[in-house]
PDBQT receptor file of N, H, CA, C and O in Angstrom, charges set to zero:
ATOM      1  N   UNK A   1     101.887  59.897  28.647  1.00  0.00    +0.000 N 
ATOM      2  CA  UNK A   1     102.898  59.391  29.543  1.00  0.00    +0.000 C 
ATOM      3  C   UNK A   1     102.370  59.498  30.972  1.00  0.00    +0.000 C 
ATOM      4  O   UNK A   1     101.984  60.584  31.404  1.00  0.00    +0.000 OA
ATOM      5  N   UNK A   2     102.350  58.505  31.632  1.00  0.00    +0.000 N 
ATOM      6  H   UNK A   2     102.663  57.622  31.281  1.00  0.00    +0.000 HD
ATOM      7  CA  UNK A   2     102.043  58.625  33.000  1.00  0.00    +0.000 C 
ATOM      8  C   UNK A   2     103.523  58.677  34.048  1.00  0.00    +0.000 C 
ATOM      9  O   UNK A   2     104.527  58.027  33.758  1.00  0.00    +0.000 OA
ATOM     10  N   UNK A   3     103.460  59.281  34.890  1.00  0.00    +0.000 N 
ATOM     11  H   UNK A   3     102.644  59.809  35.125  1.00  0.00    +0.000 HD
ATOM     12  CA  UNK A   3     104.344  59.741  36.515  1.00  0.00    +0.000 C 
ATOM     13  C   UNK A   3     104.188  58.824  37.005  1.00  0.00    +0.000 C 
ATOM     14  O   UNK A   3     103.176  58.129  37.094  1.00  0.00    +0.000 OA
ATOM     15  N   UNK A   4     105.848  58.619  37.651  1.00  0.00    +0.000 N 
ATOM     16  H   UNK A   4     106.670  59.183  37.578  1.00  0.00    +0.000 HD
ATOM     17  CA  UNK A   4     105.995  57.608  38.830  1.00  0.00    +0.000 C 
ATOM     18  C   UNK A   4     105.114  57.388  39.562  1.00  0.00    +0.000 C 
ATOM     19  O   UNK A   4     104.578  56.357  39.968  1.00  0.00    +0.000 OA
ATOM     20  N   UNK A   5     104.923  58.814  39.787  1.00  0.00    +0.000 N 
ATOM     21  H   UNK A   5     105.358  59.651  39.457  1.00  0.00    +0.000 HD
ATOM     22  CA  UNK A   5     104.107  58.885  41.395  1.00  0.00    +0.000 C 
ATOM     23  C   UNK A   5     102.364  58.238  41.034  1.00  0.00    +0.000 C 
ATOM     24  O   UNK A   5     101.693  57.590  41.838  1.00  0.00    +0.000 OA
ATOM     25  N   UNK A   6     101.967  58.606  39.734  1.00  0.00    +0.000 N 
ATOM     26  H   UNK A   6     102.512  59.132  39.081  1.00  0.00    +0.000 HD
ATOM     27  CA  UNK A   6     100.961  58.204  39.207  1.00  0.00    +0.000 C 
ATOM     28  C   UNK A   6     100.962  56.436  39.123  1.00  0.00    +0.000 C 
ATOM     29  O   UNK A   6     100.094  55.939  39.840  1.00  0.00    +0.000 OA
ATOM     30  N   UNK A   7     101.731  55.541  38.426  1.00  0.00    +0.000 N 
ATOM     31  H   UNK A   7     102.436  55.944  37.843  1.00  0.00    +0.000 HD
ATOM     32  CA  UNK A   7     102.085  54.624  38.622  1.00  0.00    +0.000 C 
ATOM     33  C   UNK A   7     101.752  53.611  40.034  1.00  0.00    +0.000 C 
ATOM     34  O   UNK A   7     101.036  52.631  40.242  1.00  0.00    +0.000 OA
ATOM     35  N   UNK A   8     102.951  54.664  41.062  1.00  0.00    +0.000 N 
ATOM     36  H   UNK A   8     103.533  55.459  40.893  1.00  0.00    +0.000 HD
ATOM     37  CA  UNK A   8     102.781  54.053  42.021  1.00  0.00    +0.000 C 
ATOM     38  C   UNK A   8     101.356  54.141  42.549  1.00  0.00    +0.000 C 
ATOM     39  O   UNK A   8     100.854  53.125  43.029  1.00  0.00    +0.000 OA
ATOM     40  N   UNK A   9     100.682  55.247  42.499  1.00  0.00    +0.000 N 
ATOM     41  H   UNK A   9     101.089  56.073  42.108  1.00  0.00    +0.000 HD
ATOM     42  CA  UNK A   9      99.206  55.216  43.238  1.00  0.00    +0.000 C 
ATOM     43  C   UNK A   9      98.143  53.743  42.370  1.00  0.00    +0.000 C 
ATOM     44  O   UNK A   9      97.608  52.825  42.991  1.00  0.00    +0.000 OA
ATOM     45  N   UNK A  10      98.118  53.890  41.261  1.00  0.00    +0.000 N 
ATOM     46  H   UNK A  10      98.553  54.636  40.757  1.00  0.00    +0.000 HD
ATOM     47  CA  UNK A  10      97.517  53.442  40.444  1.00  0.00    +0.000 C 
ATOM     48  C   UNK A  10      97.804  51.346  41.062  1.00  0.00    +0.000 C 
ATOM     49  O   UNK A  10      96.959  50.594  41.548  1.00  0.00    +0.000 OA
ATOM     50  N   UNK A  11      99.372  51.041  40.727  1.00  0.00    +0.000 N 
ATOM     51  H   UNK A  11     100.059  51.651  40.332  1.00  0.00    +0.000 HD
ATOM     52  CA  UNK A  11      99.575  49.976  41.336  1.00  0.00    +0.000 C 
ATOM     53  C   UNK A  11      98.956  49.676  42.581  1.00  0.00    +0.000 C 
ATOM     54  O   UNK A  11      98.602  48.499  42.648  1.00  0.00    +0.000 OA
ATOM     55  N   UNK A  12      98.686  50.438  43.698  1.00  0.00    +0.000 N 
ATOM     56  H   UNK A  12      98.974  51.394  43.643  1.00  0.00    +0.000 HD
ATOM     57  CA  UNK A  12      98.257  50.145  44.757  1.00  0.00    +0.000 C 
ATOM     58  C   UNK A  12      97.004  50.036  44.986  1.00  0.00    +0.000 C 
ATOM     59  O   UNK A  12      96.613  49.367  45.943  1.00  0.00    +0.000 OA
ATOM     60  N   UNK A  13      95.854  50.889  43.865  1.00  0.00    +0.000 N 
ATOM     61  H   UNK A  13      96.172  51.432  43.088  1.00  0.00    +0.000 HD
ATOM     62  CA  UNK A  13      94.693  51.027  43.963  1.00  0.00    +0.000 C 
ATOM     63  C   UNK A  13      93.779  49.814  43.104  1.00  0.00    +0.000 C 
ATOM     64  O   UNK A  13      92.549  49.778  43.062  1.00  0.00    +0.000 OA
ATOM     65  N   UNK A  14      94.463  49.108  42.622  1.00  0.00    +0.000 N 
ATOM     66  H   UNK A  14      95.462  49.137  42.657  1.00  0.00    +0.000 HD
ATOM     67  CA  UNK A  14      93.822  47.785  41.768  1.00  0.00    +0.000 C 
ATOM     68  C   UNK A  14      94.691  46.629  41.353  1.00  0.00    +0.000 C 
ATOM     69  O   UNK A  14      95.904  46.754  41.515  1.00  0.00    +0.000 OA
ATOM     70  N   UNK A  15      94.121  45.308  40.738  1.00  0.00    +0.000 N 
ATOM     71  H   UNK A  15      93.135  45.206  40.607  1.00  0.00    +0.000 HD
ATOM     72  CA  UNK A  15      95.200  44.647  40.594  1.00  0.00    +0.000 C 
ATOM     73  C   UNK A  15      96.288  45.102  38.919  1.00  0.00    +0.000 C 
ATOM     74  O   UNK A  15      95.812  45.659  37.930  1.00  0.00    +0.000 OA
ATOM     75  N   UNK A  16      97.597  44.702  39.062  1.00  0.00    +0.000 N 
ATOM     76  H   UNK A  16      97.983  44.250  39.865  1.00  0.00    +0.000 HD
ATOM     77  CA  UNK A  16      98.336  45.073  38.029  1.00  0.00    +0.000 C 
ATOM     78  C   UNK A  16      97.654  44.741  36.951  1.00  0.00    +0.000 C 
ATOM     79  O   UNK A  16      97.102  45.525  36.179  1.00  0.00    +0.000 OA
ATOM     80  N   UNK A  17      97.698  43.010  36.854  1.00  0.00    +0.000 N 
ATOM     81  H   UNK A  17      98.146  42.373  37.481  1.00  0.00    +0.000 HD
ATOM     82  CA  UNK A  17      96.456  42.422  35.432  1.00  0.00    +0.000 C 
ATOM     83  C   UNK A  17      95.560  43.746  34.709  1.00  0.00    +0.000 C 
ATOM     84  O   UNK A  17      95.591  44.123  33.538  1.00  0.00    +0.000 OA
ATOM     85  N   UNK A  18      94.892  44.200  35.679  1.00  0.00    +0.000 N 
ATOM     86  H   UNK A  18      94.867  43.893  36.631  1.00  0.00    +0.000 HD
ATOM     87  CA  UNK A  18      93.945  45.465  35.279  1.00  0.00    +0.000 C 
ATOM     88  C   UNK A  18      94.352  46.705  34.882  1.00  0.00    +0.000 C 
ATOM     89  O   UNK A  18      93.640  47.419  34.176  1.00  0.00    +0.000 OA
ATOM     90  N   UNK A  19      95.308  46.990  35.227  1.00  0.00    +0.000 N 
ATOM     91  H   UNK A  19      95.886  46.409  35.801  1.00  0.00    +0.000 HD
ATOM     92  CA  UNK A  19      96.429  48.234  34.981  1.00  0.00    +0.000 C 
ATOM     93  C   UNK A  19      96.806  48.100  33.282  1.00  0.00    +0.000 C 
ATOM     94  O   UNK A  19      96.569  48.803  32.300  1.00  0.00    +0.000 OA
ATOM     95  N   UNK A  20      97.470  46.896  33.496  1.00  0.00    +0.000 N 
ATOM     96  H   UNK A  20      97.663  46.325  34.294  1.00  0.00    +0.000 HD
ATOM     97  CA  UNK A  20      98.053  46.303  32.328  1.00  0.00    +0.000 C 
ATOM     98  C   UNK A  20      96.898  46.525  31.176  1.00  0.00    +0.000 C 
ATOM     99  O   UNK A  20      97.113  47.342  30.280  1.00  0.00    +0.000 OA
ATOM    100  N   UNK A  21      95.832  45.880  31.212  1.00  0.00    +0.000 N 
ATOM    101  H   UNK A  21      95.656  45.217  31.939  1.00  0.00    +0.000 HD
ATOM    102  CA  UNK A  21      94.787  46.222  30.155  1.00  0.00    +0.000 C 
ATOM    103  C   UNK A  21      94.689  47.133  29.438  1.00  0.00    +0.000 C 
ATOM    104  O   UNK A  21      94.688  47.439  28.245  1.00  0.00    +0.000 OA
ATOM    105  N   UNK A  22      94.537  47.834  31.185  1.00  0.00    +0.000 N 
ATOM    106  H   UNK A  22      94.539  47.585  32.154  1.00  0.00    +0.000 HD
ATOM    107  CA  UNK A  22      93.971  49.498  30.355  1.00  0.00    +0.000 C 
ATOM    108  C   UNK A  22      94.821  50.016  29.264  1.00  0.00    +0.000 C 
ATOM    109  O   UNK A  22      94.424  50.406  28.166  1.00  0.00    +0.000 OA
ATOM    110  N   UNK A  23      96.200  49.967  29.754  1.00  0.00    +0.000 N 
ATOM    111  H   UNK A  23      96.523  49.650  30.646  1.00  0.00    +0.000 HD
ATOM    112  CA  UNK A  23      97.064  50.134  28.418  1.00  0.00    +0.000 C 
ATOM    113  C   UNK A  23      97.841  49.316  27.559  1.00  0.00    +0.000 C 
ATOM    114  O   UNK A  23      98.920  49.262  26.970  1.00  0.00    +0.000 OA
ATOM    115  N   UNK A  24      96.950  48.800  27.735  1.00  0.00    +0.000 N 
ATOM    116  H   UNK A  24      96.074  48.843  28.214  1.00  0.00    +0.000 HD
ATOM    117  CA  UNK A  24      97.542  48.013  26.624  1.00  0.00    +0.000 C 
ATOM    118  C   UNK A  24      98.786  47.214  26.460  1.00  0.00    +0.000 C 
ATOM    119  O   UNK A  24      99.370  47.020  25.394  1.00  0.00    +0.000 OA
ATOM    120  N   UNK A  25      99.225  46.642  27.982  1.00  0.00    +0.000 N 
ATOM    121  H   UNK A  25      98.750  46.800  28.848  1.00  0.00    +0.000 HD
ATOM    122  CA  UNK A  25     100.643  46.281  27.611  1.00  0.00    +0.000 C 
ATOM    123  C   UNK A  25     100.377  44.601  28.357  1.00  0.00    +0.000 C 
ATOM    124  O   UNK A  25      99.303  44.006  28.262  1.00  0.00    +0.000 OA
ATOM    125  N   UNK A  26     101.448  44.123  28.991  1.00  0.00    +0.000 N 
ATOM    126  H   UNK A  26     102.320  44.607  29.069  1.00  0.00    +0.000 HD
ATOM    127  CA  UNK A  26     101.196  42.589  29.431  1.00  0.00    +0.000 C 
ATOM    128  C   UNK A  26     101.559  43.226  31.325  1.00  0.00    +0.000 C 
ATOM    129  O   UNK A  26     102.547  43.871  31.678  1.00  0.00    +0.000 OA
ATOM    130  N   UNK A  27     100.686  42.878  31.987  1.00  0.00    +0.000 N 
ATOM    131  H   UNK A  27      99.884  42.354  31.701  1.00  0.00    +0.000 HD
ATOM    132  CA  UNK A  27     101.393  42.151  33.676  1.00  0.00    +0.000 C 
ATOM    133  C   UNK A  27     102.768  42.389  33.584  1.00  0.00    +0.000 C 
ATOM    134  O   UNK A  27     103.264  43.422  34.034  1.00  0.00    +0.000 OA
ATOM    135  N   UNK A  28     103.603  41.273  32.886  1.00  0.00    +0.000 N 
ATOM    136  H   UNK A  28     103.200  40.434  32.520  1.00  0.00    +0.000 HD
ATOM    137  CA  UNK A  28     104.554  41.441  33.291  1.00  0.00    +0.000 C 
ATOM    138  C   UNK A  28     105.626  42.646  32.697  1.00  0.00    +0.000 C 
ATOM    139  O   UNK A  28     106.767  42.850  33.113  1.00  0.00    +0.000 OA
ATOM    140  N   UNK A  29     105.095  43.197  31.876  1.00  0.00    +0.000 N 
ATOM    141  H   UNK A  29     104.169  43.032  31.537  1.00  0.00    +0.000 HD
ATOM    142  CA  UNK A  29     105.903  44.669  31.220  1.00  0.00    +0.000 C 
ATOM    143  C   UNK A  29     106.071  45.527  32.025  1.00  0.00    +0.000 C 
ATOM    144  O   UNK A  29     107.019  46.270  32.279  1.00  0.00    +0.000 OA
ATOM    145  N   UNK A  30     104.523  45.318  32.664  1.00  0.00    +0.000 N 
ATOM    146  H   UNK A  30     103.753  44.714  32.457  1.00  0.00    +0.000 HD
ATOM    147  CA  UNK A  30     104.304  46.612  33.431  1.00  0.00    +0.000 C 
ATOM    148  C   UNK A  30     105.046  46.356  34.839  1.00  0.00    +0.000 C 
ATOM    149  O   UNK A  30     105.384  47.415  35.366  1.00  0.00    +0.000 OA
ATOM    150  N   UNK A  31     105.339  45.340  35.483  1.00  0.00    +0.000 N 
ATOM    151  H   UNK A  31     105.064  44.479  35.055  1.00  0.00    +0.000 HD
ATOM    152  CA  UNK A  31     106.071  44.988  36.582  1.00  0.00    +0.000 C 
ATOM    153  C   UNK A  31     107.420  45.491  36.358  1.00  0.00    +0.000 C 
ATOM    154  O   UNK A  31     108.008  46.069  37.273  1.00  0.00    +0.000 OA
ATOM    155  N   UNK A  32     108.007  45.304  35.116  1.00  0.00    +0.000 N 
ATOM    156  H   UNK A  32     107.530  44.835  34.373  1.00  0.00    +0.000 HD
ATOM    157  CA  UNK A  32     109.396  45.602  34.666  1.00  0.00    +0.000 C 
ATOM    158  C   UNK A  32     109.547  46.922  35.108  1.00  0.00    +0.000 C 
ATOM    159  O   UNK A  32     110.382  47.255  35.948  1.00  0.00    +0.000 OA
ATOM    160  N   UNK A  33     108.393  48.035  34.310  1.00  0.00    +0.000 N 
ATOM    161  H   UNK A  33     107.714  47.765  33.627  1.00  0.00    +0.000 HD
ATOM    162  CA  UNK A  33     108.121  49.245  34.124  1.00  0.00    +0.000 C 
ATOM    163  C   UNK A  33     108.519  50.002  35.912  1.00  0.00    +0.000 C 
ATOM    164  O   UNK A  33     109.239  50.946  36.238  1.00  0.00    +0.000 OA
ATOM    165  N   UNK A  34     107.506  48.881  36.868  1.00  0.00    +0.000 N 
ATOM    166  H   UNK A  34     106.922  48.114  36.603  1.00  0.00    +0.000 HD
ATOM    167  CA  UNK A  34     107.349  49.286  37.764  1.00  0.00    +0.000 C 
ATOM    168  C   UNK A  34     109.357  49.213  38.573  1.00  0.00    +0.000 C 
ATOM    169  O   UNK A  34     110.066  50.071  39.097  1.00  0.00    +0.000 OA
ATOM    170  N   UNK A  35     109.490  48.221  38.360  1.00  0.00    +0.000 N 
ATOM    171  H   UNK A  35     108.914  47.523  37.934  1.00  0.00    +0.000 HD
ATOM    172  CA  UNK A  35     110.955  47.698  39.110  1.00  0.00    +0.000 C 
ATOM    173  C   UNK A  35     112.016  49.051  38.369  1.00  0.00    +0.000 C 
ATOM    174  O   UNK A  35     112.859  49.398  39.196  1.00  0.00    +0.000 OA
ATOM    175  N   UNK A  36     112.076  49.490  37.623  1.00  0.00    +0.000 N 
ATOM    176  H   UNK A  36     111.391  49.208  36.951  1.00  0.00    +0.000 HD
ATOM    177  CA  UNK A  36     113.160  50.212  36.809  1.00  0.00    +0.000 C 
ATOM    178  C   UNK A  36     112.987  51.724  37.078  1.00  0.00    +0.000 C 
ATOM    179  O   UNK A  36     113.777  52.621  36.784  1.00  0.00    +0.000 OA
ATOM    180  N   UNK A  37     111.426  51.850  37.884  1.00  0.00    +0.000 N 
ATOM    181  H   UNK A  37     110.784  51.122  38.123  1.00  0.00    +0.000 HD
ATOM    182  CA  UNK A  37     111.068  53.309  38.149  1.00  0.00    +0.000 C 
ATOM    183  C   UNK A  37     111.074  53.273  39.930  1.00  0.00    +0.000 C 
ATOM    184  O   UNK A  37     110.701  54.278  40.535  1.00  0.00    +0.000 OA
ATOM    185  N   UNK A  38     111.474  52.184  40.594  1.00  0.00    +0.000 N 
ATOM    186  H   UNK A  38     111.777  51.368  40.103  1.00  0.00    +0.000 HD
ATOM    187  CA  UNK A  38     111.587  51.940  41.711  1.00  0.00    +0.000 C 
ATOM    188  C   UNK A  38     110.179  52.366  42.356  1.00  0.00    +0.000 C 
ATOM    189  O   UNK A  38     110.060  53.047  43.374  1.00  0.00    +0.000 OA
ATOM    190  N   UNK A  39     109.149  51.849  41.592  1.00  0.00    +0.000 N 
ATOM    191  H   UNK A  39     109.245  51.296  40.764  1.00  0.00    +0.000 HD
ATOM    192  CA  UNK A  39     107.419  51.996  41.688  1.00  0.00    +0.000 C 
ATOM    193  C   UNK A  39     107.102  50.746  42.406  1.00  0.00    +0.000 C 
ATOM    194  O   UNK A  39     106.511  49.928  41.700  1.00  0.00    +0.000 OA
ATOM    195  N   UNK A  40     107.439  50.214  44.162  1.00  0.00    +0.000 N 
ATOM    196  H   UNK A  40     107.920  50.878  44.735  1.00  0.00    +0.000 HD
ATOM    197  CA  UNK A  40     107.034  49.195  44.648  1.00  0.00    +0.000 C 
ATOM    198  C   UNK A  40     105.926  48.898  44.367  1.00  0.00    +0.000 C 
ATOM    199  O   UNK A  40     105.190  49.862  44.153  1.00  0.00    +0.000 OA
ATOM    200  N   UNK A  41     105.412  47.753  44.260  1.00  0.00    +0.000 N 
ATOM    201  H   UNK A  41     106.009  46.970  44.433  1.00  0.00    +0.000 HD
ATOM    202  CA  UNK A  41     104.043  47.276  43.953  1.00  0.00    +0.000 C 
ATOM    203  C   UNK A  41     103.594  45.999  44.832  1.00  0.00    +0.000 C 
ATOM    204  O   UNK A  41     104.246  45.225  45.532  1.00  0.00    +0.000 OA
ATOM    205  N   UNK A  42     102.203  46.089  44.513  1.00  0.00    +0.000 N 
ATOM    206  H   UNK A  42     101.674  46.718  43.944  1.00  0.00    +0.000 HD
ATOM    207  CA  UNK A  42     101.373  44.862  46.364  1.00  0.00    +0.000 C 
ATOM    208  C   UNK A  42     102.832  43.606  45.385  1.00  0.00    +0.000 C 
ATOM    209  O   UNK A  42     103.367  43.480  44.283  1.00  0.00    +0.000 OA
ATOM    210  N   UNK A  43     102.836  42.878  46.989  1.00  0.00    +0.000 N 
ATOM    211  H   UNK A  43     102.402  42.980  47.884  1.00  0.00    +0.000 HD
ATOM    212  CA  UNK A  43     103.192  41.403  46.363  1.00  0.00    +0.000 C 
ATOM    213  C   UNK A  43     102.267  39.903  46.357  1.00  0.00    +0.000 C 
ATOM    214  O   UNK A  43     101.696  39.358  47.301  1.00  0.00    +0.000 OA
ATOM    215  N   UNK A  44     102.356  39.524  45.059  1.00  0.00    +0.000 N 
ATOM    216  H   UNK A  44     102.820  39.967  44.291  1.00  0.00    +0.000 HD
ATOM    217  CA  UNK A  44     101.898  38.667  44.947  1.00  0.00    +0.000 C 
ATOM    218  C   UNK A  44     100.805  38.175  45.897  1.00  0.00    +0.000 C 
ATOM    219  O   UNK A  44     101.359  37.801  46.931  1.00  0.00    +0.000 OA
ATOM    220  N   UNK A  45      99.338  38.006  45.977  1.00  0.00    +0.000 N 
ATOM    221  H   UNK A  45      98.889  38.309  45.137  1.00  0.00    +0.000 HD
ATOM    222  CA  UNK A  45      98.380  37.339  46.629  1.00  0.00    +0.000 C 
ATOM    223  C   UNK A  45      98.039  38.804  47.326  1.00  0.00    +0.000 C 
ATOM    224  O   UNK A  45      97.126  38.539  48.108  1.00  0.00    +0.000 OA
ATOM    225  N   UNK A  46      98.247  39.819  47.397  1.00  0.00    +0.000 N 
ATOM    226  H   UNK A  46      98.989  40.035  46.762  1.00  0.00    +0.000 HD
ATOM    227  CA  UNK A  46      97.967  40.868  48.238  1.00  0.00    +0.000 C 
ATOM    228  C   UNK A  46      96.855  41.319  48.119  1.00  0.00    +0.000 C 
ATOM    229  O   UNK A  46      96.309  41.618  49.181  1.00  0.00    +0.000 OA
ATOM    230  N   UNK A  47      96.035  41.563  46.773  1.00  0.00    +0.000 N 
ATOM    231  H   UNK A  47      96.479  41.319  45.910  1.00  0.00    +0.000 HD
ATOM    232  CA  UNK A  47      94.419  41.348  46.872  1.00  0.00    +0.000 C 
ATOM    233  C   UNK A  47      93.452  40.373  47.658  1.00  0.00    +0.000 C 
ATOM    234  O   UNK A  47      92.425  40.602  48.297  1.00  0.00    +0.000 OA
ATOM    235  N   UNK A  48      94.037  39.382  47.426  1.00  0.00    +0.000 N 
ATOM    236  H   UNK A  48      94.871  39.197  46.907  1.00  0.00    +0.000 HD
ATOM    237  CA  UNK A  48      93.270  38.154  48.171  1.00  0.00    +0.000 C 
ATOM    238  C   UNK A  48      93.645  38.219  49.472  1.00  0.00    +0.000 C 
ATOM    239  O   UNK A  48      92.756  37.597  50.055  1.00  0.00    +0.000 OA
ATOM    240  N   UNK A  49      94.680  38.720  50.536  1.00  0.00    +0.000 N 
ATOM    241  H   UNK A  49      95.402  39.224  50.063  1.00  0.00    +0.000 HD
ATOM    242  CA  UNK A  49      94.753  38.793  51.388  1.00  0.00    +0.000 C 
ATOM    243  C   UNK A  49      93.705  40.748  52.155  1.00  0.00    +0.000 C 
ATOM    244  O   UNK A  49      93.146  40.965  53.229  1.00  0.00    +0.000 OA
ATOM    245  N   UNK A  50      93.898  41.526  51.100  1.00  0.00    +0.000 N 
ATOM    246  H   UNK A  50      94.353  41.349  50.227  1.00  0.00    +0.000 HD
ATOM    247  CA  UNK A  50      93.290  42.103  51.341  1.00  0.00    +0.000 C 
ATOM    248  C   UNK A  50      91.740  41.876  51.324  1.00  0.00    +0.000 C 
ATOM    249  O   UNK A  50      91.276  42.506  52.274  1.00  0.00    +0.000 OA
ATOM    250  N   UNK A  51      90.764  41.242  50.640  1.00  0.00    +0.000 N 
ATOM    251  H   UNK A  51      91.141  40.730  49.868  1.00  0.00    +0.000 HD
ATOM    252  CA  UNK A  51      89.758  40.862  50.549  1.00  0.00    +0.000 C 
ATOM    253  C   UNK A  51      89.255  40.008  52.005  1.00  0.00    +0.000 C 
ATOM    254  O   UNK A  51      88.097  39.704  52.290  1.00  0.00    +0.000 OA
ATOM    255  N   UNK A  52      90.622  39.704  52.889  1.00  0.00    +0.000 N 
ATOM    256  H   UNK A  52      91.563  39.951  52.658  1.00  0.00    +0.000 HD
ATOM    257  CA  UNK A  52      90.054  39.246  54.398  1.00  0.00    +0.000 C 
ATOM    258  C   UNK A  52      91.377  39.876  55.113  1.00  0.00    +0.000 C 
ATOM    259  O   UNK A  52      92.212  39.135  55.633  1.00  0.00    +0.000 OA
ATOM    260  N   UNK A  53      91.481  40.972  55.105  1.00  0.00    +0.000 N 
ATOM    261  H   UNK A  53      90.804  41.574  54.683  1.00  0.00    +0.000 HD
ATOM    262  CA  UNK A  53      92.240  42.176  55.963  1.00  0.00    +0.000 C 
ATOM    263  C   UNK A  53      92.913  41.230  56.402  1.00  0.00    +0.000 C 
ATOM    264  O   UNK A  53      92.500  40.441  57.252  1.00  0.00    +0.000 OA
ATOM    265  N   UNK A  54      93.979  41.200  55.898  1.00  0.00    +0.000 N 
ATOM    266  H   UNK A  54      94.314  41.840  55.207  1.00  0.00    +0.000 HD
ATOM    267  CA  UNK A  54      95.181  40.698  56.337  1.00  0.00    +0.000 C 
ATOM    268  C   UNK A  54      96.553  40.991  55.281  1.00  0.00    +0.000 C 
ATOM    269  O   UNK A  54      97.637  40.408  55.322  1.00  0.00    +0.000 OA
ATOM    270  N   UNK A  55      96.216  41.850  54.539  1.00  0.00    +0.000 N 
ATOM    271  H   UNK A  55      95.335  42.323  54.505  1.00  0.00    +0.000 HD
ATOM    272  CA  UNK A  55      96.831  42.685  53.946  1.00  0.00    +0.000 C 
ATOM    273  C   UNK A  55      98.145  43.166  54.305  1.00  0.00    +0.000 C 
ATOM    274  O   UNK A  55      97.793  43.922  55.210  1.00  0.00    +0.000 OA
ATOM    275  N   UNK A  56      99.431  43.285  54.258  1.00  0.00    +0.000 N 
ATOM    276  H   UNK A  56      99.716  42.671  53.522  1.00  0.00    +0.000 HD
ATOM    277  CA  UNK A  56     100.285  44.275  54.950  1.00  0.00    +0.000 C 
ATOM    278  C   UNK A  56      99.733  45.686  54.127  1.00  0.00    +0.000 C 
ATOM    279  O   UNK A  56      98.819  45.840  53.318  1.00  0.00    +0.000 OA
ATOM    280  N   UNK A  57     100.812  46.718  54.776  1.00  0.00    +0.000 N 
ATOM    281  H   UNK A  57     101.555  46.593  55.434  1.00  0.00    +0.000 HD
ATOM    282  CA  UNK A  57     100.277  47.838  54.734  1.00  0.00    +0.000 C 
ATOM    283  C   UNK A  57     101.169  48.469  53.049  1.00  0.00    +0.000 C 
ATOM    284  O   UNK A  57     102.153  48.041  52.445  1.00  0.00    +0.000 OA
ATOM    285  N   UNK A  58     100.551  49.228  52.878  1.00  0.00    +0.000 N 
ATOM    286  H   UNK A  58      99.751  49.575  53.369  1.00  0.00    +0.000 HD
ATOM    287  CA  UNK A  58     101.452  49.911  51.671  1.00  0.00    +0.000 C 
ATOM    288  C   UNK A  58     102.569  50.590  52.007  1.00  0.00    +0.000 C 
ATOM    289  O   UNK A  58     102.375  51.173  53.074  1.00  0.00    +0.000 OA
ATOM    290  N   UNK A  59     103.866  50.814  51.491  1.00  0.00    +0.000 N 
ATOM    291  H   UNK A  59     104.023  50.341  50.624  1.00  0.00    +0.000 HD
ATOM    292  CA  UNK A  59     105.183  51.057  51.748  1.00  0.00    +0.000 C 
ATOM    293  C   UNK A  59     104.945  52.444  51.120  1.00  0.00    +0.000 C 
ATOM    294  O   UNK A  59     104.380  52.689  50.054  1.00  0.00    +0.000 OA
ATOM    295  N   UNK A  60     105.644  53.531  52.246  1.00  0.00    +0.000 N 
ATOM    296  H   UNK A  60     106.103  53.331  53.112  1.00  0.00    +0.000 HD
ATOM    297  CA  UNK A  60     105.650  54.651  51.100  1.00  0.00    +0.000 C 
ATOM    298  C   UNK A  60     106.907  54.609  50.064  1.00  0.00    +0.000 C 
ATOM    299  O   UNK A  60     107.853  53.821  50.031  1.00  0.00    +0.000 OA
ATOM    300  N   UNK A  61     106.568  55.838  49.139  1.00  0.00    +0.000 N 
ATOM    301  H   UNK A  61     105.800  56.478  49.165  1.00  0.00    +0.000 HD
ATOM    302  CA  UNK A  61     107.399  55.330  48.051  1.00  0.00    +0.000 C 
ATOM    303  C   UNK A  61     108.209  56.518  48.480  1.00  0.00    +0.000 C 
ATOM    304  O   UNK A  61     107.980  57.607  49.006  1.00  0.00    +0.000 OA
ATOM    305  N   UNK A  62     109.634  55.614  47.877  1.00  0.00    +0.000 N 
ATOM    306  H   UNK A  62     109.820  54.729  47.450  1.00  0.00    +0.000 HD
ATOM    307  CA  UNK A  62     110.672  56.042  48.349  1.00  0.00    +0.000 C 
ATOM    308  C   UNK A  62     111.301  57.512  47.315  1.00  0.00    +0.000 C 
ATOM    309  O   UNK A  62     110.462  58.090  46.624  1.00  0.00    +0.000 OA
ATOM    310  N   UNK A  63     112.257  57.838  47.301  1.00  0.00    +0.000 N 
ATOM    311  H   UNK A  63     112.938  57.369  47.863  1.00  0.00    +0.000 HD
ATOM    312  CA  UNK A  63     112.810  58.570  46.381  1.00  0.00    +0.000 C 
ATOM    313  C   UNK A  63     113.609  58.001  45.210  1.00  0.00    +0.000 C 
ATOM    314  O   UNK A  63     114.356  57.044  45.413  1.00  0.00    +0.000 OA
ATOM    315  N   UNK A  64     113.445  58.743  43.542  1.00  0.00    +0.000 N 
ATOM    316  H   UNK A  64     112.838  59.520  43.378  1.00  0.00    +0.000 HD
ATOM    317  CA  UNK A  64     113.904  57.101  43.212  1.00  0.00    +0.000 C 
ATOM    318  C   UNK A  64     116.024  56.299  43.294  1.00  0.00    +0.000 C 
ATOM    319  O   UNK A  64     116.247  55.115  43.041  1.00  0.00    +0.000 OA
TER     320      UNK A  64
């Protein structure tokens, strides 16, 4: 079982697609996963904007 707080780091440190793999579930499960644990995650295009710094910044995570 992985922690919110684990979650949330993990979401921020790669794309979801890749998250998703590792265990085995789909993108969009794991988005669900993320929304229901109040685990904000980048939005949409946020790699590719990070790849030419223009990124917004990461939100801290809140309490849930």
């Amino acid at each position: 079982m992985i922690s919110r707080d684990e979650l949330y780091r993990l979401v921020w440190s790669e794309p979801m697609t890749k998250i998703a793999e590792r265990f085995e579930v789909s993108g969009s499960y794991l988005a669900r996963i993320c929304t229901l644990l109040n685990a904000p995650g980048p939005e949409r295009g946020y790699w590719a904007k990070l790849a030419h710094a223009n990124a917004p910044p990461q939100p801290p995570l809140q309490a849930p």
